[in-house]
C-alpha positions in Angstrom: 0.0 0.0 0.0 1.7 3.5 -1.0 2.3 6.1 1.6 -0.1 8.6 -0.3 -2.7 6.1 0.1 -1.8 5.8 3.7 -1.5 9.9 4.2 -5.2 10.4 2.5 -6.5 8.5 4.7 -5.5 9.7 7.9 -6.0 13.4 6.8 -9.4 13.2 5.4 -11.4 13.8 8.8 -14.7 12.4 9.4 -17.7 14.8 10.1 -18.7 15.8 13.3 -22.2 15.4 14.5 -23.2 18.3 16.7 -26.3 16.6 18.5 -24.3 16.0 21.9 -27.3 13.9 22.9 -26.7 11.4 20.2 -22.7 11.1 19.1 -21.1 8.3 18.9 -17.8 8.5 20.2 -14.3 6.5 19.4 -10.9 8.1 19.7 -8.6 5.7 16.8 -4.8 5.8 17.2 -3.3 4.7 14.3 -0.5 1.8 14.2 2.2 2.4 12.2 4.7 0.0 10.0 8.7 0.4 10.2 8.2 2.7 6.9 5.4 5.0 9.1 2.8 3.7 6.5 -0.9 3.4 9.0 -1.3 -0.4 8.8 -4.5 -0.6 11.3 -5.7 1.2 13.7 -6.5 0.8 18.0 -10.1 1.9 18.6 -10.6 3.6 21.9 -13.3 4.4 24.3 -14.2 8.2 25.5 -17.3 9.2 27.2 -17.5 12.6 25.6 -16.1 14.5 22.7 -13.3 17.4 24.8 -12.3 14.2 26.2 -8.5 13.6 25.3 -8.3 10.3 27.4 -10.3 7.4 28.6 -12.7 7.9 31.9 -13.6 4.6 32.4 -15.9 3.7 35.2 -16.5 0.0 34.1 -14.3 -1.9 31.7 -17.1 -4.0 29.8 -19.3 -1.1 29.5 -16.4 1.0 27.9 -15.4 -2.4 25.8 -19.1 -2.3 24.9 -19.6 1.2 24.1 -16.7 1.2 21.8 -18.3 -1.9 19.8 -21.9 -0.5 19.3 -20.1 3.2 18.7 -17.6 1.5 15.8 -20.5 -0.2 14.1 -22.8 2.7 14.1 -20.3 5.1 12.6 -19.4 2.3 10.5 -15.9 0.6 10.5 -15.3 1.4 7.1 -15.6 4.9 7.7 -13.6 4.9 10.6 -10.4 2.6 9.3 -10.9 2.9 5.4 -11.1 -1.2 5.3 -7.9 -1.1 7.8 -8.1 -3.5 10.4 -8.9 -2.2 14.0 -7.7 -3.4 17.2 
């Protein structure tokens, strides 16, 4: 996969939905290769949007939340057909 490929994807940014009552919310780090191409990325949980790390009260819920959140905004939207971990 070329680098270009790789740098599209990570700069096209997904839309924001302003309805605070209804976002879905992941926060996706991407994982890099040895030649800093984005090879997947790590889906992770935050409760609201300003949120820059995880508040997690209960571990399954969080795992859960991330699930039904990644499926909603769809994971090809989210990783481009990357795989997610």
């Amino acid at each position: 996969m070329s680098q270009e490929k790789n740098r599209r994807r990570k700069e096209r940014p997904l839309e924001a939905n302003t309805d605070t009552q209804n976002q879905a919310l992941v926060a996706r780090q991407p994982i890099y290769d040895t030649g800093m191409a984005v090879v997947g990325y790590e889906l992770l949980y935050r409760r609201s949007a300003g949120d820059s790390k995880a508040d997690v009260g209960d571990p399954r819920q969080a795992t859960l939340q991330v699930i039904a959140n990644s499926l909603e905004i769809g994971l090809d939207r989210l990783t481009a057909g990357l795989p997610v971990h």
